[in-house]
Phi, psi and omega in degrees: 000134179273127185252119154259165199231165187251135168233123173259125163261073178312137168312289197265311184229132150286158184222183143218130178227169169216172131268106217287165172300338190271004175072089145200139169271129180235139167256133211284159198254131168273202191287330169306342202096334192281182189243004138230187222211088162339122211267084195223108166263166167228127202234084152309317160208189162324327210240359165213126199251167187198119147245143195136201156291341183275322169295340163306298213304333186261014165325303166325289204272327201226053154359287204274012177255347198224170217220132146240214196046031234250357180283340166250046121251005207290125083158053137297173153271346193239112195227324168305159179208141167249138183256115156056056169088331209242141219239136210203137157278152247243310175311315221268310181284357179272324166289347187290284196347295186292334173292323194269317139343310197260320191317298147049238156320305138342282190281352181267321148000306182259358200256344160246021127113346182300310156260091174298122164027024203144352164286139203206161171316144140256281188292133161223172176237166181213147172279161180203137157337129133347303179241025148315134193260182183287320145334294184248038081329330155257015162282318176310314170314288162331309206283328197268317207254356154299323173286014198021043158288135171293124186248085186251026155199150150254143193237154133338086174330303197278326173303328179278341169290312184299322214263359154278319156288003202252327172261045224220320189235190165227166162070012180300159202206046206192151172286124176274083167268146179235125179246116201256099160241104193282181187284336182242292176252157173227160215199141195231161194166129178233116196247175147224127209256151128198127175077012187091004173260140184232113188253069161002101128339270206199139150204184195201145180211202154201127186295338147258038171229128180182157177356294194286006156267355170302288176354272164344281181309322154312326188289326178311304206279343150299298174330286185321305183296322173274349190267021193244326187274020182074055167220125144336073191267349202258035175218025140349122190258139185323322133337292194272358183278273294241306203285319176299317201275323172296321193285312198294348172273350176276341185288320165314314160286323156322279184331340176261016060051252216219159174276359164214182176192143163267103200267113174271120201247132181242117163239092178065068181067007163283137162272134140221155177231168157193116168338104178239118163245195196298339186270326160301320170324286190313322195262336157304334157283350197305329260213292183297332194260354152308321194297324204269303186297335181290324181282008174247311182291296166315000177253350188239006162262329172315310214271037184033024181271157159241179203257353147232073155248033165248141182266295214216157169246140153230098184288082180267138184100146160286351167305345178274354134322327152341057176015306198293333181317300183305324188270330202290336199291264171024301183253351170304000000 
């Protein structure tokens, strides 16, 4: 049986999925076990690539061989990056990605039985932001047929959410918003699910808001906090900007949680900490997490609904994790 398979090609993490013969989607396991794939390359040399979770880990120790977030350049003008020297396009380091994602996909495909032998992914469909432009819609296409894909659609995000929920049941019927906040972007969409047709409303998004500007602000509002307690932040080496930034994104996940979290800061054998808790957190984000609500109420005046003509919220990306998400829905 010929499968085509679906890819969100993430700011921070990837997936590959199908719809298996009984119609249910299932997403493929890497090599790791997991069901997504950090969107992290590392460029030891030409001939040895690392994409992944191993590439995560050396964001820390090895800066300059490795690149994530590499999805808010896609279809720029300033779209490069140099690795270890070597000089790389925005397409290009998004195929290292899809290549490791499908090699992957591949070996669990055959080891259940889905795939025979000599067989391998070919067709896909790849995801994209909403208000991706053509520019980055065919960087994306470029980034998939460099990876040696048939690339025969690029979609919509919130359109692959819906259209996963929608096979997900039978017999829906219903208005839909999808608040899709990612690692990178953020992307808003109001649909009508019925019979399995999905009819676009109204949607709106923004290519620079996502999880790592949450991120930011913790870095920011730590620094300011170590800079009170007499530790020196403003000569920070490209390495230790990266290691503030890793930490505060773990701090950021702790916070969906737990009602605090401790940031340990060390100088030539000095401790200092600080404390970030859910309200702090919540209020130096306030402000980012207004932008995501102005963009919903203009996608759902755009779409002539009021909000209870919305049947379902399909909260998508992990950033939506985030407690304040959850409660902002809530109180709309």
């Amino acid at each position: 049986m010929s499968y085509v398979y679906g890819i969100d090609l993430g700011t921070t993490y990837s997936c590959i999925s199908y719809i298996d013969e009984y119609g249910k989607p299932v997403v493929l396991k890497n090599s790791d076990g997991d069901h997504t794939t950090p969107s992290v390359v590392m460029v030891e040399s030409e001939s040895n690539i690392i994409v992944g979770t191993e590439a995560k880990r050396s964001i820390e120790v090895e800066p300059d061989k490795t690149v994530q977030f590499i999805k808010r350049k896609m279809g720029k003008e300033n779209d490069t990056v140099t690795l270890n020297g070597i000089e790389y396009h925005a397409p290009e380091i998004s195929s290292m990605i899809l290549k490791k994602i499908v090699s992957d996909a591949n070996e669990e495909l055959r080891q259940t039985g889905v795939l025979r032998d000599g067989e391998e992914i070919r067709d896909v469909v790849i995801t994209c932001p909403a208000y991706f432009g053509m520019n980055e819609r065919q960087a994306t296409k470029t980034a998939g047929e460099l990876a040696g894909l048939n690339v025969l659609n690029i979609i919509n995000e919130p359109t692959a959410a819906a259209i996963s929920y929608g096979v997900s049941g039978k017999d829906k019927n219903e208005t839909v918003l999808v608040y899709d906040l990612g690692g990178g972007t953020f992307d808003v969409t109001i649909m009508r699910v019925a019979d399995h047709a999905y009819d676009i409303l109204a949607t709106d998004g923004n290519s620079r808001l996502g999880g790592i500007d949450f991120d930011k602000r913790l870095v920011g509002y730590i620094m300011q906090e170590l800079e009170k307690q007499g530790v020196n932040m403003t000569n920070l080496s490209e390495k230790e900007k990266i290691q503030l930034q890793y930490k505060a994104e773990q701090i950021k996940t702790s916070l969906s949680v737990n009602d605090q979290a401790l940031y340990e800061h060390y100088v030539n054998g000095q401790g200092y900490g600080v404390l970030i808790t859910q309200a702090i957190f919540n209020e130096i984000t306030l402000d980012l997490l207004k932008d995501t609500e102005i963009k919903v109420q203009s996608t759902l005046q755009a779409s002539g609904l009021k909000w209870e003509e919305i049947d379902h919220i399909l909260l998508v990306g992990g950033s939506t994790r985030m407690p304040m998400i959850r409660q902002m829905i809530r109180l709309m």
